[in-house]
C-alpha positions in Angstrom: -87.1 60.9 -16.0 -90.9 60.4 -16.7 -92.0 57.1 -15.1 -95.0 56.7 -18.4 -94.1 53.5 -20.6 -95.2 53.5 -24.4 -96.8 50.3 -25.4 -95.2 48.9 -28.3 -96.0 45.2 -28.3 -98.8 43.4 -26.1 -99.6 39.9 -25.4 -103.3 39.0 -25.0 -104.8 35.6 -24.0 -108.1 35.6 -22.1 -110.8 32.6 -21.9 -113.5 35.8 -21.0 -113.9 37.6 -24.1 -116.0 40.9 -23.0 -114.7 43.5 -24.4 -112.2 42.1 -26.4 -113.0 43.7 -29.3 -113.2 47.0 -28.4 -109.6 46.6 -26.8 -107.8 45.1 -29.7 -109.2 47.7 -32.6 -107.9 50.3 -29.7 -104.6 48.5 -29.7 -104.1 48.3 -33.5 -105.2 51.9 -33.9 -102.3 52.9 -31.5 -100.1 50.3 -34.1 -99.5 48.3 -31.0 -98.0 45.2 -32.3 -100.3 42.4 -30.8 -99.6 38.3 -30.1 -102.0 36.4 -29.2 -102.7 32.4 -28.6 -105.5 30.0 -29.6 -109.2 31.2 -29.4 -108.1 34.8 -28.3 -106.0 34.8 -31.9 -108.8 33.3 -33.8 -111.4 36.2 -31.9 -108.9 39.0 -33.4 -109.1 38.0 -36.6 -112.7 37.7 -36.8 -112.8 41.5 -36.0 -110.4 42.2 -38.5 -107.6 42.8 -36.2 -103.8 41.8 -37.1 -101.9 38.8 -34.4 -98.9 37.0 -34.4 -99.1 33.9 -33.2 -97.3 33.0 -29.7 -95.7 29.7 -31.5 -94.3 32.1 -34.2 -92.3 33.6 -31.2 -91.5 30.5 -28.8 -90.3 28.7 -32.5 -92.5 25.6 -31.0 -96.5 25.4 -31.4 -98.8 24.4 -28.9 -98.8 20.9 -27.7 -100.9 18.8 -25.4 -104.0 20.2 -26.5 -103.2 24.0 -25.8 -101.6 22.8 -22.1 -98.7 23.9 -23.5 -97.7 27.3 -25.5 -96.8 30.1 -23.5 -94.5 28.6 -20.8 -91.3 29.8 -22.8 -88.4 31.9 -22.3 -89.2 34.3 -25.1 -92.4 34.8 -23.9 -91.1 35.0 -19.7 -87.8 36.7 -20.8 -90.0 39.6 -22.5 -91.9 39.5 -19.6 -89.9 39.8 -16.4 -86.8 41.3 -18.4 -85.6 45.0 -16.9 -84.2 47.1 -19.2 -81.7 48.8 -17.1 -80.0 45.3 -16.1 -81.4 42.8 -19.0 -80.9 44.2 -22.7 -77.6 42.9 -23.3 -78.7 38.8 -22.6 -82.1 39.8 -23.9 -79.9 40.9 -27.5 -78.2 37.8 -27.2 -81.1 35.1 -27.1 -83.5 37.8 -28.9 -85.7 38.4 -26.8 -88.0 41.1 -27.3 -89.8 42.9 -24.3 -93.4 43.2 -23.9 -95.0 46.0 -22.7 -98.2 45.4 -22.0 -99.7 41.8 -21.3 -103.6 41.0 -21.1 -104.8 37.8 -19.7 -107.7 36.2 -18.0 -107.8 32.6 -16.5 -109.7 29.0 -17.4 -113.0 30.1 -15.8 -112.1 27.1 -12.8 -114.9 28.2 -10.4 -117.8 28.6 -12.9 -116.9 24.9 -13.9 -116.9 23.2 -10.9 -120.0 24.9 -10.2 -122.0 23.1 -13.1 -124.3 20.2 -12.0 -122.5 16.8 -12.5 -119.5 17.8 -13.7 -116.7 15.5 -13.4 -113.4 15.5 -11.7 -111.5 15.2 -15.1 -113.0 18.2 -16.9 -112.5 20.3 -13.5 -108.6 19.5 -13.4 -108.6 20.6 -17.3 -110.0 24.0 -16.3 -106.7 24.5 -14.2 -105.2 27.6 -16.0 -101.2 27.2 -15.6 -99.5 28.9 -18.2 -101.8 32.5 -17.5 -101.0 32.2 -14.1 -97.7 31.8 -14.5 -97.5 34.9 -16.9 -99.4 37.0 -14.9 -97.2 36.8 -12.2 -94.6 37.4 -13.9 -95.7 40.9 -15.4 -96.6 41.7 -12.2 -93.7 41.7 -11.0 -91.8 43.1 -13.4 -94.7 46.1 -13.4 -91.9 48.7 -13.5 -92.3 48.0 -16.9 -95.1 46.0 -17.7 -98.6 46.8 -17.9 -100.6 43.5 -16.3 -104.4 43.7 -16.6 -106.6 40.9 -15.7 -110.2 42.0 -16.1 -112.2 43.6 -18.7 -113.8 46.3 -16.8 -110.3 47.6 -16.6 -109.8 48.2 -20.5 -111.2 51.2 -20.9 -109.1 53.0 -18.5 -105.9 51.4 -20.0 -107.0 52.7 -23.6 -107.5 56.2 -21.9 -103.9 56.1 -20.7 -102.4 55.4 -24.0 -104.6 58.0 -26.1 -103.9 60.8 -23.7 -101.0 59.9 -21.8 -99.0 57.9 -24.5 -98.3 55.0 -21.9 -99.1 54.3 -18.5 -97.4 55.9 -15.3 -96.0 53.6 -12.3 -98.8 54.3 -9.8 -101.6 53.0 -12.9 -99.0 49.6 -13.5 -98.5 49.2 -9.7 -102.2 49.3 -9.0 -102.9 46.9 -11.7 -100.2 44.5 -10.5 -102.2 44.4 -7.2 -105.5 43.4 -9.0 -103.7 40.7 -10.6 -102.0 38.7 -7.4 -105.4 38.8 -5.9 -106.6 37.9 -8.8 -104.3 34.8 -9.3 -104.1 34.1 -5.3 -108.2 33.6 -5.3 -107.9 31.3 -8.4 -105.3 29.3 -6.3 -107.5 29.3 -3.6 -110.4 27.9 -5.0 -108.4 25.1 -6.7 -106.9 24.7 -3.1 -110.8 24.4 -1.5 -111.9 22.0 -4.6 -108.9 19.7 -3.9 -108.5 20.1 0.0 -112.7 19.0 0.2 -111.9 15.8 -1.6 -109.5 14.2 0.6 -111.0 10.7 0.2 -111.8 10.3 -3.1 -115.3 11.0 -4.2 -116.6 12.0 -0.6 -116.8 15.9 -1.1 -115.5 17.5 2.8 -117.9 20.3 3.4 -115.2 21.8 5.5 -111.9 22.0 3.2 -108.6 21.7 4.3 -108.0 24.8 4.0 -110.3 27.8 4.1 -109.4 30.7 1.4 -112.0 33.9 2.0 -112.4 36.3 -1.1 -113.1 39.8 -0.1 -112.8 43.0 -1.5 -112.2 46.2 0.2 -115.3 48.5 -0.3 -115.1 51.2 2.4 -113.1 52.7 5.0 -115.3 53.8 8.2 -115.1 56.4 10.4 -114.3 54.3 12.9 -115.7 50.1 14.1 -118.0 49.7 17.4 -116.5 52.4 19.1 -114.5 55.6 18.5 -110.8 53.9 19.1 -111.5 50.9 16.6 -110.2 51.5 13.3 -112.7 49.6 10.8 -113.3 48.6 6.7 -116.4 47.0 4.8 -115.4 44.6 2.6 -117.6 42.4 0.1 -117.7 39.5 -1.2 -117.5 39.0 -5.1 -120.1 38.5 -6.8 -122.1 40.8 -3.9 -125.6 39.1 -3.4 -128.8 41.4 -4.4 -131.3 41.4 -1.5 -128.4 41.7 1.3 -127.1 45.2 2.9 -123.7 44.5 0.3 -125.7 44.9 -2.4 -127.9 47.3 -1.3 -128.6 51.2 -3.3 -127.7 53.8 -0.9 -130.1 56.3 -2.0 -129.1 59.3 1.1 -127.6 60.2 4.2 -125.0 59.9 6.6 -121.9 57.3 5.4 -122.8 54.2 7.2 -120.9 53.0 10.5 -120.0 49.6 11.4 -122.6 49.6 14.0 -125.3 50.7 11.4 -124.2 48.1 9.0 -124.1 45.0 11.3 -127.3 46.3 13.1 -128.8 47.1 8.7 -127.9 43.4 8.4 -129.5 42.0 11.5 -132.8 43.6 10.4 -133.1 42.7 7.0 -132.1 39.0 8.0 -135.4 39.0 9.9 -138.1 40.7 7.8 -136.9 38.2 5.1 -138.6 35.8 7.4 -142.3 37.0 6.4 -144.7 36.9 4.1 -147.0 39.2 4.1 -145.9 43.2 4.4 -143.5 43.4 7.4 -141.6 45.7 9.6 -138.7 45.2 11.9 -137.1 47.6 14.1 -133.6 46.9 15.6 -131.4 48.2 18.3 -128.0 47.2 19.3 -128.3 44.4 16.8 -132.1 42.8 18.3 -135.5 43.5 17.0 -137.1 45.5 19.5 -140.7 45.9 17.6 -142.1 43.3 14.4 -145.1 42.9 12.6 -146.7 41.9 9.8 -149.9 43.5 8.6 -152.1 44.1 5.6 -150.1 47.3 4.6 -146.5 48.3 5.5 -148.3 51.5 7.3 -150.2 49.5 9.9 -147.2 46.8 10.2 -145.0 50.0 10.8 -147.6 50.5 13.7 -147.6 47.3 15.4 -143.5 47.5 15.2 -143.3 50.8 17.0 -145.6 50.4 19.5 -143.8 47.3 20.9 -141.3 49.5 22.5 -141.1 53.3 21.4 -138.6 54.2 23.5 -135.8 51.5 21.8 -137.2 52.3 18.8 -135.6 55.9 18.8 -132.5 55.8 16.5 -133.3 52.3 15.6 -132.8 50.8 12.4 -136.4 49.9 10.5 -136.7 46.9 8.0 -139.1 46.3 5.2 -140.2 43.7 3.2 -142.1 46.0 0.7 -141.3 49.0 -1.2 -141.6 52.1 0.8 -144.7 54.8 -0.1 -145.2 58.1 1.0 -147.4 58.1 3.3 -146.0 55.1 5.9 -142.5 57.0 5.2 -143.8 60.8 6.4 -145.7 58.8 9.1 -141.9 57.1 10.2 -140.0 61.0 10.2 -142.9 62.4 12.3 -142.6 59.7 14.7 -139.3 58.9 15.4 -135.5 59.5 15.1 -134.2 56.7 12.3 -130.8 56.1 11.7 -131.3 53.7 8.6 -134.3 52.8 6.7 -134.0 49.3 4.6 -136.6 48.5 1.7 -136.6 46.7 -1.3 -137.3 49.7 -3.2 -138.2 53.6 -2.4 -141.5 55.1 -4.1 -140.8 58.9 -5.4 -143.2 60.2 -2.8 -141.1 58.2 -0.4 -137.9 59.8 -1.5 -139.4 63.2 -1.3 -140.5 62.7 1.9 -136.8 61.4 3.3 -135.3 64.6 1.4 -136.4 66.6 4.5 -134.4 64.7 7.2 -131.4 64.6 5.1 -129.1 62.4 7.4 -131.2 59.3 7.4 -129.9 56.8 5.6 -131.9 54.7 2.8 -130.9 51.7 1.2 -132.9 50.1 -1.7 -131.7 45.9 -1.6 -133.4 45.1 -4.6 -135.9 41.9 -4.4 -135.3 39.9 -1.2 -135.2 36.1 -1.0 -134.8 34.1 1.8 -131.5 32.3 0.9 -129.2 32.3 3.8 -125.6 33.0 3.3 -123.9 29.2 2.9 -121.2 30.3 5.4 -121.0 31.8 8.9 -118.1 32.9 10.0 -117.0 34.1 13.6 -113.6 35.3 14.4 -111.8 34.3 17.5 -108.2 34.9 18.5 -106.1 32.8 17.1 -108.9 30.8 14.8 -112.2 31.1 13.1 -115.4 29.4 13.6 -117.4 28.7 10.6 -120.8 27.2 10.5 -124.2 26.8 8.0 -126.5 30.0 8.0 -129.3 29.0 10.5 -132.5 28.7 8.7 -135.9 27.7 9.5 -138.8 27.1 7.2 -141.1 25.5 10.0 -144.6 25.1 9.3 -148.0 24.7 11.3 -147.9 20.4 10.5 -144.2 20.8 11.4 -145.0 21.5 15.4 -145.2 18.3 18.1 -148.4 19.7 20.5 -147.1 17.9 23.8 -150.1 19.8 25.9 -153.3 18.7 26.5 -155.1 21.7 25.2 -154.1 21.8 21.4 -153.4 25.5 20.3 -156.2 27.6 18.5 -155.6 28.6 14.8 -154.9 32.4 15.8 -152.4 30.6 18.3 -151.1 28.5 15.8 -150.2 31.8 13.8 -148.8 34.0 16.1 -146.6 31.2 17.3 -145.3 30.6 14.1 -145.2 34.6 14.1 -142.9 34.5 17.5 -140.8 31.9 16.4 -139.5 33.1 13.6 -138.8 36.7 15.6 -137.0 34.7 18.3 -134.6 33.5 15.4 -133.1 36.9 15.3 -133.3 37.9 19.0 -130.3 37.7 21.2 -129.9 34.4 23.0 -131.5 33.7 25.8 -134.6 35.0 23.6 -138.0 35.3 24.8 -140.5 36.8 22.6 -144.6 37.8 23.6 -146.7 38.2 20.3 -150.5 38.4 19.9 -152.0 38.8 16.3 -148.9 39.0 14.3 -147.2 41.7 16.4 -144.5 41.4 19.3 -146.2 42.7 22.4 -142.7 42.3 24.5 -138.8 40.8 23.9 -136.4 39.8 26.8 -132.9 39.3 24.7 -129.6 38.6 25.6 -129.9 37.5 29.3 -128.2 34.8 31.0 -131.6 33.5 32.7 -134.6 32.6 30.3 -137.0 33.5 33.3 -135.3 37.0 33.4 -136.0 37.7 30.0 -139.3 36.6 30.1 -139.4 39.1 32.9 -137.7 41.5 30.9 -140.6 40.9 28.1 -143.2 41.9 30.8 -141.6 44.6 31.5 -141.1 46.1 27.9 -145.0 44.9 27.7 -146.2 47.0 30.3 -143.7 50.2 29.4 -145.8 50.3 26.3 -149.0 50.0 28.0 -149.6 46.8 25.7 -152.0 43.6 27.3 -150.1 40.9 27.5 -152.9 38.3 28.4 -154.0 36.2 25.4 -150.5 36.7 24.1 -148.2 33.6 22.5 -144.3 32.7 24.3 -141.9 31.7 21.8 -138.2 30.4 23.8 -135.4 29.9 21.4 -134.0 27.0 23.2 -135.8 24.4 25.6 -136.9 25.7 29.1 -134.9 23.4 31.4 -137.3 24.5 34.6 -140.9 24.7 34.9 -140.4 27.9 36.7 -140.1 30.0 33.5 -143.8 28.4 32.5 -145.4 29.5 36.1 -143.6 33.0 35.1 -145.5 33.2 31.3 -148.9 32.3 32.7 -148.8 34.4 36.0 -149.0 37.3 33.4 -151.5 35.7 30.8 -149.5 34.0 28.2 -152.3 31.2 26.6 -149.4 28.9 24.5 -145.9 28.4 24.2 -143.5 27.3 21.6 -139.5 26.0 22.2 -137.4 23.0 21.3 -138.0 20.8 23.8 -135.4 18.4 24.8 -134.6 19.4 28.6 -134.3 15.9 30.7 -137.9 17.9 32.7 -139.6 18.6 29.7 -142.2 16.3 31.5 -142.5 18.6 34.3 -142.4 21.8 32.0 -145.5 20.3 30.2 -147.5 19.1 33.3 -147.0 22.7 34.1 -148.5 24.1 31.2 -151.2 21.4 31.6 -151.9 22.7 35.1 -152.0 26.5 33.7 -154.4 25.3 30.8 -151.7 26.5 28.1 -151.3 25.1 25.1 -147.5 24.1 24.0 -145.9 22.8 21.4 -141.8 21.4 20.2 -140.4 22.9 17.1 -137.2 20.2 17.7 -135.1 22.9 16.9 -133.2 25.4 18.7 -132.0 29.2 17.4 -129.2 30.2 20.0 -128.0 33.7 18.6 -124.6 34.8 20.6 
């Protein structure tokens, strides 16, 4: 026996009307009998469309200013009755099945959302009775068709013009769409109410935390061959983020290119003025800004050449021609990341077909609200770190105040140490790194491992800027940076020596300064 249901009567109720019209003249042309409720009744008839009321069927009209209409056994019954088990009680009360039922929910989130809104009109934006009916169809999808967004209309009409019904596997994946549907309603009601515990004092840490995701991609495989691994995305995605991003060519993306994709656009969001970043195992290894993406592309690679091969480059501009056929010739890339790709640019990539490009779109720097860290057994969540520190913003504790080329490239460093791995120690000298030490569990060795990187790629690092993503708790790691030439420093502050850390960059004539604020990056 053929699993495909015919459509004879529908039920359709949605608060988003897109595409509504084209659905119902669809409907009525495939003399689908169609009942309707309120506005979504009213919107039928103004495209000439046929309804029967719900009240006509429930023999009761809606009450309570609409809170009440379709929570009804002839509206349930035809719902969530089986054929096979139900027709005889279904005779007997008259109840008549529906086949096919359409409904979208009180748009809760998008009214809590609006400035000032009060607690009243957000508790009236609590959908009940679509709930309620959606879940039902759902689970009754042996032989109901449930949809709960418009973009899924056209298919449905598709099914019923060529099909004459729709097939198990169609109603089953629909039913799926609709309990997440309904379960991320719930959960947002569940956020609203859990973050206001204590009357008007909103919690910015609800009782309970409900994460909406949506699965985008299967990968080949997660950080290393025997993981299993899945993108998921968030919903709405986010223009100007690696979710969002065009993926113009190449090789699928791995976990490990994704998370490293997202770690360099997260830092050449930082900058102004054209920038490139280029990341490895998930820390910049070369940044600069310049007048022109080519020569910041430059300054980037020559940092450290040797991490930069199958690296992952960042830009803050879209990509020409000529800096891309300069990037190919150069180096192995594994992902390139701009805002937008020039024809020439795409032309260029064509040749080294495996690369992959991703177009984000215009970038921002809005942080996500919401950093989240699994654990076993738990999850940390935190604010996105940000930092919009400025020149005026900086405490000079030395003697010697910093020059205004110093003041830059400080302000240069600090916002590269932001993105390094903790402890972080960045050199920089005219808007360009000159050596990063990430990742270590001594600041002094990364500032060692800085030199070193430094002197790999044959760059000087006297005259060059120090910027420490926490304090220094030791005036040792000061004595290290000037033995090689460093002229200032910038980092928190707030070790119980910072005293002695400052008489020591007194004593080597460096010029330091407090940003008060700390980056750790784990």
């Amino acid at each position: 026996m053929s699993d495909c249901k015919p459509v004879r009567r529908a039920l359709i109720s949605v608060s988003d009307k897109t595409g509504l019209e084209f659905l119902v003249r669809a409907l009525h042309r495939l003399h689908v009998q169609l009942l309707s409720t309120g506005g979504t009744a009213a919107a039928c008839r103004a495209c000439g469309v046929p309804v029967q009321d719900v009240s006509d069927v429930t023999g009761f009209p809606e009450i309570m200013d609409g809170r009440v209409k379709t929570l009804h056994p002839n509206i349930h019954g035809g719902l969530l009755g089986r054929p096979e088990l139900d027709a005889g009680v279904m005779a007997e009360y008259g109840i008549e099945p529906i086949d096919l039922l359409i409904v979208n929910l009180y748009p809760f989130r998008e009214t809590v959302a609006k400035p000032g809104i009060d607690f009243a009109s957000c508790m009236e934006n609590i959908d009940i009775g679509g709930p309620a009916m959606l879940r039902s169809g759902a689970k009754n999808h042996a032989s109901v068709a449930v949809l709960c967004q418009p973009g899924d209309y056209e298919d449905l009409i598709q099914c019923l013009d060529h099909q004459g019904g729709t097939h198990a596997a169609q109603r089953r994946t629909w039913a799926g769409k609709v309990y997440a549907h309904t379960a991320s309603y719930d959960g947002a009601i569940a956020e609203f109410l859990g973050a206001r515990r204590s009357g008007d004092v909103v919690d910015p840490y609800p009782a309970t935390l409900h994460l909406d995701f949506v699965h985008a991609d299967t990968l080949r495989y997660g950080e290393n061959p025997h993981q299993s691994a899945a993108l998921y995305l968030e919903h709405p995605v986010q223009s100007g983020t690696i979710a969002g991003a065009r993926f113009l060519q190449g090789k699928m993306l791995s976990f490990n290119n994704i998370a490293d994709a997202d770690a360099a656009l997260a830092c050449v969001k930082q900058f102004d003025e054209p920038a490139c970043v280029i990341v490895k195992h998930a820390n910049p290894c070369g940044v600069a800004v310049a007048a022109n993406l080519e020569a910041a592309y430059e300054g980037a690679y020559a940092t450290d050449p040797i991490s930069a091969f199958g690296g992952i480059i960042a830009l803050n501009r879209p990509l020409d021609g000529e800096t891309a056929r300069l990037m190919l010739a150069r180096q192995f890339i594994e992902v390139i990341i701009a805002p937008e790709f020039s024809d020439l640019a795409l032309a260029a990539l064509a040749s080294k077909p495996n690369v992959r490009a991703l177009a984000t779109g215009t970038l921002d720097r809005r942080s996500v609200s919401r950093d989240y860290r699994r654990i076993q057994g738990g999850l940390l969540v935190q604010d996105g770190d940000t930092d919009a520190i400025k020149a005026s913003d900086l405490r000079v504790v030395s003697q010697r105040p910093p020059s205004a080329q110093e003041f830059s490239d400080l302000l240069f460093a600090w916002k590269v140490a932001m993105y390094v791995k903790s402890n972080a120690i960045v050199y920089a000298k005219h808007s360009r790194t000159i050596g990063i030490g990430a990742g270590q569990m001594s600041r002094v060795v990364s500032a060692r491992i800085a030199s070193l990187k430094a002197e790999e790629a044959r760059l000087e690092v006297p005259g060059s800027v120090l910027a420490s993503d926490a304090f220094f708790p030791f005036r040792d790691g000061i004595d290290a940076a000037a033995s090689v030439g460093i002229r200032a420093v910038i980092q928190p502050g707030g070790s119980m020596r910072d005293e002695e850390v400052i008489r020591a960059a007194d004593e080597h004539g460096l010029a330091m300064v407090f940003t008060q604020r700390r980056h750790f990056r784990h």
